[in-house]
N, C-alpha and C positions, 0 to 999 in steps of 0.2 A: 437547374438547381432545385428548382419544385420537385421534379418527381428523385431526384435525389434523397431529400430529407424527408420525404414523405417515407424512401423506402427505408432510411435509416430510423424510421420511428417504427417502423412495421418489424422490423428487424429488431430491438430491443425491446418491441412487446414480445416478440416470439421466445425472446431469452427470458423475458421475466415469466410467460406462461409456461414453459417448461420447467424453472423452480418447480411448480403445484404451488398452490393456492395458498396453502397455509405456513410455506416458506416465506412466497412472499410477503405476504401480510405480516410473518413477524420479521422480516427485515426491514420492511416498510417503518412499522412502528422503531426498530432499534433506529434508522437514519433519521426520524421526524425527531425522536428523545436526546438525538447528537444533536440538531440542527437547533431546537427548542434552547437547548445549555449556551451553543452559538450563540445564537443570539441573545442571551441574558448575556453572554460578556462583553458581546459588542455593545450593547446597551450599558454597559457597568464601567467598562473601561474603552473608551474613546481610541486610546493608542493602538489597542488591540486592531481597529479598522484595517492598517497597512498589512495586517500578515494575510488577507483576505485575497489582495490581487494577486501575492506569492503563491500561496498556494492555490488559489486557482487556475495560473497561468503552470505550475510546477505538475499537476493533477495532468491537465489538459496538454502537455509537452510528452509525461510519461505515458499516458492511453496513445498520442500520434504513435509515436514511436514505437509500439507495439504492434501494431496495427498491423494484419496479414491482409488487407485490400489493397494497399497501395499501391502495389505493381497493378492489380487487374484495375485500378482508378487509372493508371497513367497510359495503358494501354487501350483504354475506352475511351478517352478524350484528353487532349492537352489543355484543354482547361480546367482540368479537375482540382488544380490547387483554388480556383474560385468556389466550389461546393466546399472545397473542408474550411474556405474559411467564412462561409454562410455559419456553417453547420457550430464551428470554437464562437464564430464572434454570436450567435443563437447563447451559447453554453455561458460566455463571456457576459451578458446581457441578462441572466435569471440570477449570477451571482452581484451582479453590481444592482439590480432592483430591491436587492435588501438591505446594499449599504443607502440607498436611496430611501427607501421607508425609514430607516433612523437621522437622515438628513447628513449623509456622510456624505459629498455630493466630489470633492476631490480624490477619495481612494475609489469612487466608482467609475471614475471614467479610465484608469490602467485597468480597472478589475475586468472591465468589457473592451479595450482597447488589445493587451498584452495577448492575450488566448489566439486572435487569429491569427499569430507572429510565428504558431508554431508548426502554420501551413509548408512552409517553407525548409523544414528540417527533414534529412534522409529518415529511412527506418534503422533503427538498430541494426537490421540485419544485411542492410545496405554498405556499410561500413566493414571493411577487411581490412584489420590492422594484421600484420605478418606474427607469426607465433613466436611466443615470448613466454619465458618461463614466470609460473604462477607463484606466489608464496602460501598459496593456499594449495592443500591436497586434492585429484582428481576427484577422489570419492564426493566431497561436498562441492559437486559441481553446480549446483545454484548459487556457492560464492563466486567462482571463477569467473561463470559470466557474468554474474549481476554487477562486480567487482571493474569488471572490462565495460559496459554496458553503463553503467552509473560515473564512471569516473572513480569510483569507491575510493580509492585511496587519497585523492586530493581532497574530497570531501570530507573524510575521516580526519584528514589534518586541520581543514581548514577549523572544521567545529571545536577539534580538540586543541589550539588556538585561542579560538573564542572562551571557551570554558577555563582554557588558562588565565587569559587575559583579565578574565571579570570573576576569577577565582574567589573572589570575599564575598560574593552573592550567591548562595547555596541555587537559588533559582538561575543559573547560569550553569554551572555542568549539569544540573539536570534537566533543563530543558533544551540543551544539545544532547544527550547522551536520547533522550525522546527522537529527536531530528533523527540522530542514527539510527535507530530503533526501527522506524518510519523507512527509510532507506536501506535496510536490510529486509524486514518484511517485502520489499520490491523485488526482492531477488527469487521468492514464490511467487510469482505470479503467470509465471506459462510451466504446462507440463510437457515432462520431458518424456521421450518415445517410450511407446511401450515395450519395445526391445529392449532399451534399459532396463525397465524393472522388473521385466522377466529374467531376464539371464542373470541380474544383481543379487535377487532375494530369495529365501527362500521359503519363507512363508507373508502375510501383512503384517503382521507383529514384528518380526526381527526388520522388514524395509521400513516401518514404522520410525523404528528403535534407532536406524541408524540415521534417517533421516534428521530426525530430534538429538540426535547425538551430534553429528557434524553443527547440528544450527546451534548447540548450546556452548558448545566448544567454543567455535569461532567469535558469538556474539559474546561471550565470556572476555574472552581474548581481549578484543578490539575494546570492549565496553570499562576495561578494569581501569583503566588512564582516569577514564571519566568521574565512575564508584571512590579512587583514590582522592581526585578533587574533593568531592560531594566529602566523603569521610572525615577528610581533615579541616573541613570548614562546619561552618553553624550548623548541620543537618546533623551530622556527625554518623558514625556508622552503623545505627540502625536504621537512619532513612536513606543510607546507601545499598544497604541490604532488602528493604522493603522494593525500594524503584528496581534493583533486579532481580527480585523474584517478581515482580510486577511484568516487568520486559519478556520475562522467559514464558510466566502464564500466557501472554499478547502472541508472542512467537509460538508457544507451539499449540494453540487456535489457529493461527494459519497454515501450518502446518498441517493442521487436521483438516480445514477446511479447503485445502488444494486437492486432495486426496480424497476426500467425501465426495467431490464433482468431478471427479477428473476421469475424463480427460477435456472437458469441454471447457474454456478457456474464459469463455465471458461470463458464464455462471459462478464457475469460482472465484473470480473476480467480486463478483457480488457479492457472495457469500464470505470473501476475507474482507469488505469493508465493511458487512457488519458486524464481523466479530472486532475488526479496530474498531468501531465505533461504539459495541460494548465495553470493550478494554477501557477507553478511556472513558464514560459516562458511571463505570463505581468510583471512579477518582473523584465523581459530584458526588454521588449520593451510594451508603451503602446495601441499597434495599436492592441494587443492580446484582452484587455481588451474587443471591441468589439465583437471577438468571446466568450469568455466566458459570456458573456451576453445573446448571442442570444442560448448555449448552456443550461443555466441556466431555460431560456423560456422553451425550448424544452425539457429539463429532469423532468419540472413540470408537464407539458402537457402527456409525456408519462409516468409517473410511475404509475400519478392517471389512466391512461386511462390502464395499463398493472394491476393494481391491482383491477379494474372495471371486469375484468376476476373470478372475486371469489364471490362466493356468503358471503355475512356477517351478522351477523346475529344481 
């Protein structure tokens, strides 16, 4: 298991030193400015502590499952469900050390506890459910699977449920319509072959164009149940209109940022968590809003110029 997690730390410095230097460092800075506001809430609001183990163990579920080692783990050893869950309950263990510094001593022990539970679970790609007609179109094929892959539609109900149910509290459809937001953004996160985008496009602008078109469509769709709550209660329909132009800004940042890295898989990954963690850090403070602008620029600029790499036809 030692030289397991040894390699696994050797292996995500090699993805952060392939950023370059001054990626990293300003990604570095965007997650330390999420984590900084974190922690001012956990500190501010006490209740906040429980969504801590959630989404750590929820974070740490969706990376397994992504995961293209697991076959070369199971075939290397049958014990290798004991390394991955060194490696979660490791991961499990830096998130519950800071409900521990604010003395939050029962949400940290799920918060290090729940993570190594997600040793246990196939890969995504392990799973052959039999084909079945989508209600989403081919062309936005990162709903189709993210939608099969996520459960999407039960979760889409389940939230838009909860948003019903607690409909008199404007912070109740929008912070599921957020949840959703969050769970559609997971539907970019592996790229799809480059035969696809060769034969599909015909230049990076118009594969650009449609790509942003399919995501805005859909997340339109799905998201209006929710805009409809938020409108007709106390926020009313300017702060339903603000939250999704807010969502769409969020979405198509990763968008750009799939496509700035791509094809390499664990980079853009990086790179779409810090732009969510830009996303949601001008909802603190507005001084961010000029970073995310000049980021905005620069992820146009570089995805057309990283997809000008292909020939198209």
């Amino acid at each position: 298991m030692k030289e397991y997690l040894l390699l696994r730390l050797r292996t995500q410095t090699r993805q952060w030193a392939e950023l370059g230097w001054w990626r990293a460092a300003l990604l570095l800075v965007l997650l330390a400015a999420a984590g900084r506001q974190l922690w001012l809430v956990l500190a501010t609001q006490p209740t906040a502590q429980w969504a801590v183990p959630l989404l750590t163990t929820f974070a740490i579920v969706g990376a397994h499952r992504q995961r293209p080692d697991l076959t070369f783990l199971q075939l290397t050893t049958p014990q290798y469900r004991r390394w991955l869950v060194g490696e979660y309950l490791a991961l499990g263990l830096l998130a519950a050390a800071g409900l521990l510094a604010l003395g939050y001593w029962l949400s940290a022990v799920p918060t290090a506890l729940l993570p190594p539970l997600a040793a246990w679970l196939p890969a995504a790609a392990e799973r052959t459910a039999r084909r079945r007609r989508s209600l989403v179109r081919a062309e936005a094929f990162e709903w189709v699977s993210g939608l099969r892959r996520r459960a999407g539609w039960l979760l889409w109900l389940g939230l838009l449920g909860v948003a019903a149910w607690q409909r008199g509290h404007s912070v109740a459809p929008a912070a599921c319509l957020v949840v959703w937001l969050l769970v559609v953004v997971s539907f970019y996160d592996a790229p799809e072959p480059v035969e696809m985008l060769l034969t599909a496009a015909r230049s990076p602008g118009q594969w650009l164009r449609a790509r942003w078109g399919w995501a805005a469509a859909y997340f339109g769709l799905t998201a209006a149940p929710f805009l409809a709550l938020l409108g007709w209660g106390p926020a009313g329909w300017g702060g339903a209109a603000a939250l999704l132009l807010w969502s769409l800004t969020l979405l198509t940042l990763v968008i750009l940022a799939k496509y700035t890295f791509y094809p390499h898989t664990t980079i853009m990954r990086y790179a779409q968590g810090g732009v969510v963690a830009l996303g949601f850090l001008i909802l603190v403070h507005s001084v961010y809003a000029a970073l995310l602008a000049a980021a905005l620029v620069g992820l146009v600029w570089r995805s057309r110029y990283r997809l000008r790499t292909y020939r198209y036809d």
